[in-house]
N, C-alpha and C positions, 0 to 999 in steps of 0.2 A: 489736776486743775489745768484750764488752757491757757495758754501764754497771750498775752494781751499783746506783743512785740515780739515778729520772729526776725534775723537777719540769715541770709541765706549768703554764704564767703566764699570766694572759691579764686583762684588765681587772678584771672585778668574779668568778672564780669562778662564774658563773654557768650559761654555757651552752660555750663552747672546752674550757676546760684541766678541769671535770671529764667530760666527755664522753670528750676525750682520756682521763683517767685511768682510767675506766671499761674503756673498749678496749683500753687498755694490760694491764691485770689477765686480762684475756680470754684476751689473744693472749702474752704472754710471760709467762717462768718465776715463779713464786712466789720466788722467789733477791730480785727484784731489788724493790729497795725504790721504790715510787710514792707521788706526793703532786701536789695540784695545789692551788693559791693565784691569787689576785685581787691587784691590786694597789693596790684600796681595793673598801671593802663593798658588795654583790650579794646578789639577793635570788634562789630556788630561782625558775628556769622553767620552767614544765609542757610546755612544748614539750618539754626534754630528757627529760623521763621517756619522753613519746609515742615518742619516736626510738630511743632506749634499748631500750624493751622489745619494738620490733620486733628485735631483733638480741637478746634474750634477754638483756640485761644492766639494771644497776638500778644505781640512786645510795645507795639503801637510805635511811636517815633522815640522810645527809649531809648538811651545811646548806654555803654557799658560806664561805669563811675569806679573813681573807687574810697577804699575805703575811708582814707583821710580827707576825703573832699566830699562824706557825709555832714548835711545839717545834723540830724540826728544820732546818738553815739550810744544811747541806752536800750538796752533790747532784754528783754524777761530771758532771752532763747539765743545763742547766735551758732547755727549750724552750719561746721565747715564740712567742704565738699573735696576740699585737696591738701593734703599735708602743708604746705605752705600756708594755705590755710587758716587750717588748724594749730600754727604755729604761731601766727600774726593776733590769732582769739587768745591763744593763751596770755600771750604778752599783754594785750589790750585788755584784758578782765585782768591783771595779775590782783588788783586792789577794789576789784569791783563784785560785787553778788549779781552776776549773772551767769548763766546755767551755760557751758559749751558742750554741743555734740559735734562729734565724727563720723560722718555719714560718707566713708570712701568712695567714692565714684570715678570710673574709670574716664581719660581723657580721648572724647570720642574724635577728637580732629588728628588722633593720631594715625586711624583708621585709614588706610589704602584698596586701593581696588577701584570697582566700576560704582558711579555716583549709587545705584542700587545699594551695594552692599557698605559705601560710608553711611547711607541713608538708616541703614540700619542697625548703626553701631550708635546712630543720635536719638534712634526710635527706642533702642535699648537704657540707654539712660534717661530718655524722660519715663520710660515706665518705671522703671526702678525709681526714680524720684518720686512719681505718682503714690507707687503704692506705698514708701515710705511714710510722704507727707499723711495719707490717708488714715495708714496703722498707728503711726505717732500721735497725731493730732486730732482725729477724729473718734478713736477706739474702735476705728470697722478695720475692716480686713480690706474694703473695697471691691468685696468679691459680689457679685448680684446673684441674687433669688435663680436658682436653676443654672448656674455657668459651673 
């Protein structure tokens, strides 16, 4: 059954959990209520625009948030994207029926080199977020007819 509420968590809101959120709004039904939070303050990363707007989508004037400074606190789904994370959900559902996953994702601003090759250490984690979001939530693979 599909989650009516997903949160996408990941450190600071910066570059995982709204990327993820982003790709989420894309690919699944306007039904289902998205949000994504940090799990302390992050500043907007130009990389994720650059990555974003190859794939047609945009943060719009989002700023990163986090978690404690959501309105909203009940999610069907809250999908952590970094250990810390994933440690802040445990804590936060200790008393709650909501479902946590662990979806490791590597932290692409670790990346060095020539703007090229950071480019594609952000390009690699929005696909991997893609195709997760896709196989999770949608039950496709995301793969098209003939690829």
């Amino acid at each position: 059954m599909r989650p009516r509420s997903i949160l996408f968590l990941c450190g600071m809101n910066a570059i995982r959990s709204p990327m993820a959120e982003a790709i989420a709004r894309q690919v699944l039904p306007p039904s289902i209520f998205l949000a994504s939070a940090g799990v302390r303050a992050g500043q907007r990363d130009p990389f994720v625009d650059s990555v974003l707007e190859e794939k047609g989508l945009s943060l719009g004037e989002r700023l990163p948030q986090r978690l404690e400074d959501m309105e909203d606190d009940y999610f069907d789904i809250i999908v952590t994207l970094s250990p810390q994370a994933h440690h802040a959900a445990l804590e936060l559902t200790r008393s709650m029926a909501v479902e946590v996953e662990y979806w490791p994702m590597a932290d692409p601003s670790t990346a060095t080199g020539t703007r090229e090759r950071i480019l594609e250490a952000y390009r690699d984690v929005r696909d991997r977020l893609e195709a997760r979001i896709v196989a999770r939530f949608t039950g496709t693979s995301g793969e098209q007819p003939g690829n």
